[in-house]
N, C-alpha and C positions, 0 to 999 in steps of 0.2 A: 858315613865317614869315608875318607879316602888312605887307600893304603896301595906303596906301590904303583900309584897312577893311572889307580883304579877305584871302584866305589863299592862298597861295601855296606850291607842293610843286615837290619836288626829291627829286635821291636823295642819301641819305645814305650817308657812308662813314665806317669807323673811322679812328681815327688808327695804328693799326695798320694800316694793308692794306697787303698787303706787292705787289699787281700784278701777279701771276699767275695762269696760265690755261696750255692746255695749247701748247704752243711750235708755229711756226708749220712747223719741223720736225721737228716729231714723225711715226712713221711709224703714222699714224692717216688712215683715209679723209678726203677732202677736207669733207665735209659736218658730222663731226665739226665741223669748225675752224668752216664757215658756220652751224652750233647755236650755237656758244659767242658768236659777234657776234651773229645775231639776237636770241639772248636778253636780251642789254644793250640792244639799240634797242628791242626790246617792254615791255620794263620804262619807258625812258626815255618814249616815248610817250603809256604808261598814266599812269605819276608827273608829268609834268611839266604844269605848270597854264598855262604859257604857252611860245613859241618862243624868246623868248630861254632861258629858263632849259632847253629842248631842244638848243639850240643851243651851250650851255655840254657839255650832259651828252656831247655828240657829240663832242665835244672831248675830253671824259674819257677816252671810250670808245677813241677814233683816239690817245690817246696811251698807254692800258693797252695795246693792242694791238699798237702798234709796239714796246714795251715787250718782248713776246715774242716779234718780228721779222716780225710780220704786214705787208704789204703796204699803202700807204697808199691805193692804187688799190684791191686788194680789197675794203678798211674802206670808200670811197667808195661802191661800187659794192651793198654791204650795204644802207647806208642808203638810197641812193634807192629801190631795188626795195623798199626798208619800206612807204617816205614814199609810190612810187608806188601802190601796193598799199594803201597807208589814205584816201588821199586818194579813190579809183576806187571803194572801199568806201561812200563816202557819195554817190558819185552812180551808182550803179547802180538802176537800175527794178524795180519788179516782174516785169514781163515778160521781161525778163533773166536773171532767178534762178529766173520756174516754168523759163522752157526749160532752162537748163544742173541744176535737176534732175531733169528727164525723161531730159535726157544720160544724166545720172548711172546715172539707174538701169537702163540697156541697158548699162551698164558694168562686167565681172565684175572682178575683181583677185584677180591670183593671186602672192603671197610668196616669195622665196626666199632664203636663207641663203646666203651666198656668204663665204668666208674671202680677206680680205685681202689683198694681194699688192704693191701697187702699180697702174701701168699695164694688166697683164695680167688684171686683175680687173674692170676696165670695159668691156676688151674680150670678157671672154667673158660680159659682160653682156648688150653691144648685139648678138653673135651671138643670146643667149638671147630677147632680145624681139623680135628679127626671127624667128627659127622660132614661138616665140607668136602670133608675129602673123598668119605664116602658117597656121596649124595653126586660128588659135581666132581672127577677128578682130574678136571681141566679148570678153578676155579681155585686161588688161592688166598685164603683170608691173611688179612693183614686186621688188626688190631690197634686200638689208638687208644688208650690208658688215659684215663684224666682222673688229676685228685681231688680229694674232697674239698670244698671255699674252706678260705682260711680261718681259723679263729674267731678273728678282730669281725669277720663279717656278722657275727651273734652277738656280736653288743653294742650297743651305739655309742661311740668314742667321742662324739660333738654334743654338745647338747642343741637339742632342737630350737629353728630359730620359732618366735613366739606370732602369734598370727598381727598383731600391729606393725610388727620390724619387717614384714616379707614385703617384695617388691617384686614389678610387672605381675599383677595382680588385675581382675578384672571384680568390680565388688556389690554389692546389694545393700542399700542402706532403706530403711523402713522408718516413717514416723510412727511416734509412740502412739499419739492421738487421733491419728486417722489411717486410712489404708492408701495414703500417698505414699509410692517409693522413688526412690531415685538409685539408677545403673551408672559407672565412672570406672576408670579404668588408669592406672598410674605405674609411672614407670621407678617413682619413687618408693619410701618406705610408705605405706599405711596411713602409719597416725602421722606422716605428715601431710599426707594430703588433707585428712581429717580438720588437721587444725585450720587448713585452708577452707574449706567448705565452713568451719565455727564450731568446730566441738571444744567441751570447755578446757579449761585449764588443767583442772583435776584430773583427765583423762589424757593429756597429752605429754604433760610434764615428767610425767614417772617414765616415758620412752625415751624421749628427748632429753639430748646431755644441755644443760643450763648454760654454756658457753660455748659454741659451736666455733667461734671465731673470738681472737686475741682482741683486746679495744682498740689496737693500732691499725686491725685490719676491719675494724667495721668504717667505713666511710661517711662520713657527716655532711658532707652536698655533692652535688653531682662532679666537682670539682678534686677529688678525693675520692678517685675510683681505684681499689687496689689489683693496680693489674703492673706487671715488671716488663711488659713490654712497651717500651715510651713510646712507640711509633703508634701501635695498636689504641695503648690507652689516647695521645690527642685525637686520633681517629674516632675514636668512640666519646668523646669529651665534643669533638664538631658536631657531632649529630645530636647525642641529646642537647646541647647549647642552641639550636639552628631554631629559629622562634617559627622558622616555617615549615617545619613539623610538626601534626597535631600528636602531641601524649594522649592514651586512656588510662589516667590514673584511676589506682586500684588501690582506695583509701586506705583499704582492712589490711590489704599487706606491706604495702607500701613498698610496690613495686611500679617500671612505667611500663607501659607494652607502645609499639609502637602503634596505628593503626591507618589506615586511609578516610584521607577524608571525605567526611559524611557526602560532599558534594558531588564525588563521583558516585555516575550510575553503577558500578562494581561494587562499591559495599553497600551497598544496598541490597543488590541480587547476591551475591557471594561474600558474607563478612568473615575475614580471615578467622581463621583456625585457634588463634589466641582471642578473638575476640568472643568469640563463642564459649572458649572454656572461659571467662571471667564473666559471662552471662549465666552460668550454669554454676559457679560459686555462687554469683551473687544470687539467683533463684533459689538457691538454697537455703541462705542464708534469711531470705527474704520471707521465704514460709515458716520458717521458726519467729520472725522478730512481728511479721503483719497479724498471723495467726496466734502466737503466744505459743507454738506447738514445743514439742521437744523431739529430735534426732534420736535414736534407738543406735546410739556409739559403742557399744561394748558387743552387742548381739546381731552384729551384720554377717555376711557369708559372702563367702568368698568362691565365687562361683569358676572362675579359671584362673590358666599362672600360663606366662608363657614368656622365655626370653630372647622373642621376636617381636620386634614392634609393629610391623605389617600384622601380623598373625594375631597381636594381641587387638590391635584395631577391630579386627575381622570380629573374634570371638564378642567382642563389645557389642558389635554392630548382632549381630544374632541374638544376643539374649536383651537387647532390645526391643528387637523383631518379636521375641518369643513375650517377654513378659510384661513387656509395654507400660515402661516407667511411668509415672504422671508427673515427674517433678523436672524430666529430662524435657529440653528443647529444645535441640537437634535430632532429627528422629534416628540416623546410625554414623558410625563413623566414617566408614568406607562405602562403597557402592557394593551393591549385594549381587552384580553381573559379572560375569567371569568374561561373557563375551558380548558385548555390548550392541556389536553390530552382524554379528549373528557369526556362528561359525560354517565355513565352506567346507563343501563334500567334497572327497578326494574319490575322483572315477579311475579306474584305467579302462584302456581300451579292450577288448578282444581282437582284435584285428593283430596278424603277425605280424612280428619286428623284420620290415624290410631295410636293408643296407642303402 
């Protein structure tokens, strides 16, 4: 604000603040509580352009504080050791501040971690810095106080998510009938990749909510793609419309994937990424329906989790490595070489550094 033809600061608050701060019995070491007041007097100090409007802020402060049962003698006693400590700060000498840091520096300090307790944690402090002090008396311990985890950390406030609903998952599925398995890896939930692969109804439906999508939003031809960007959607309407792209349709889901065609030498040697994972449903799927066998859906394991998809890749590729599916065919995901073409040695010379 301006007053006088001049500007004038303060601190601001929202009209939200709801005046909290951590309670004055909380079972938190005592300095805790004297951080939380100093830091509203250093802020007040810093911001405020003149004493009255300090004088307001101290006000604010001694009234947030009582707020959470702080002591009105304590809140006093905050501000003056501020106020005296700013004040002494502007008249202190040179000569003053070389000696206390020559002090300084015949001064070692040494740290310690000490768990919270109450009363009995100060005291085996002041034990702690009297044997210091004996032992080393150039050596001055300083103490760091931590409290005990909270509460809420001894009980588990979520309920746990269920092992069909988890995602980026790396997973192990076993036939019942023989000692085929097959290794996959999804970024999605579980059971739906499951239902992809063909597990049945009875085991998929209990996870799966019955309506995913409004009937307005499911699409009945390709013509009818719900997407709210018009530009985007005729963009994506040319392509699958363009009769000179080949689709791999993918009857069980009824999904298109794009793919290259057969006639280039490239998919041949290298068939894309999508087309491989619809080979590896559909081998799945194939050794259940050629075999008569049955998928072992309920008793899989879940051998990694990771919310990297590089990383989840990796971990894929290794327990491939390791326990060598039979029903997989792609042998890993990624490439198992860090350095492909070899890594170079870093020399240096002996010879001195000439200018």
């Amino acid at each position: 604000m301006k007053q006088a033809g001049k500007f004038e600061t303060t601190i601001y608050r929202k009209p939200t603040l709801s005046n909290l701060i951590t309670q004055w019995s909380s079972f938190v070491p005592k300095s805790y509580k004297i951080a939380i007041i100093r830091s509203m007097i250093n802020r007040a100090v810093a911001i405020c352009s003149n004493y009255s409007l300090l004088h307001e802020e101290f006000l604010n402060i001694t009234t947030i504080a009582v707020i959470n049962g702080y002591p009105v003698n304590f809140i006093n006693t905050q501000i003056g050791i501020h106020l005296s400590k700013y004040i002494n700060k502007t008249q202190t000498s040179n000569q003053s501040s070389d000696n206390s840091t020559q002090t300084a520096e015949k001064i070692k300090y040494a740290y310690v971690e000490v768990p919270y307790t109450g009363q009995p944690s100060y005291t085996f402090i002041n034990k702690l810095r009297t044997f210091t002090k004996q032992y080393d008396p150039q050596t001055a311990l300083r103490a760091v106080l931590r409290p005990p985890p909270a509460i809420k950390n001894n009980y588990q406030i979520k309920d746990p998510i269920s092992l069909q609903l988890q995602s980026d998952v790396v997973y192990h599925l076993q036939c019942k009938n023989c000692s085929d398995t097959y290794i996959g890896k999804t970024i999605r939930q579980t059971i739906r990749r499951f239902k992809e692969h063909g597990a049945p109804t009875n085991i998929t439906s209990s996870h799966l909510p019955t309506s995913p999508l409004p009937p307005s939003a499911i699409p009945s031809n390709n013509n009818n793609i719900f997407i709210q960007n018009t530009a985007l959607k005729n963009k994506l309407l040319d392509i699958i419309n363009d009769p000179k792209i080949i689709h791999l349709d993918i009857h069980d889901l009824g999904i298109k994937i794009n793919s290259i065609s057969p006639t280039t030498k490239s998919s041949e040697t290298n068939p894309p990424h999508q087309y491989l994972n619809y080979i590896s449903i559909k081998n799945l799927k194939q050794h259940q329906k050629e075999n008569d066998h049955t998928i072992d859906w309920t008793n899989w394991k879940r051998l990694f989790t990771d919310s990297n998809r590089y990383r989840l890749l990796l971990k894929e590729a290794l327990a491939m490595k390791h326990l060598s599916p039979t029903l997989n065919l792609n042998v890993r995901s990624v490439p198992y070489t860090i350095y492909p073409e070899g890594k170079k040695a870093t020399s240096f010379s002996s010879a001195p550094y000439k200018k």
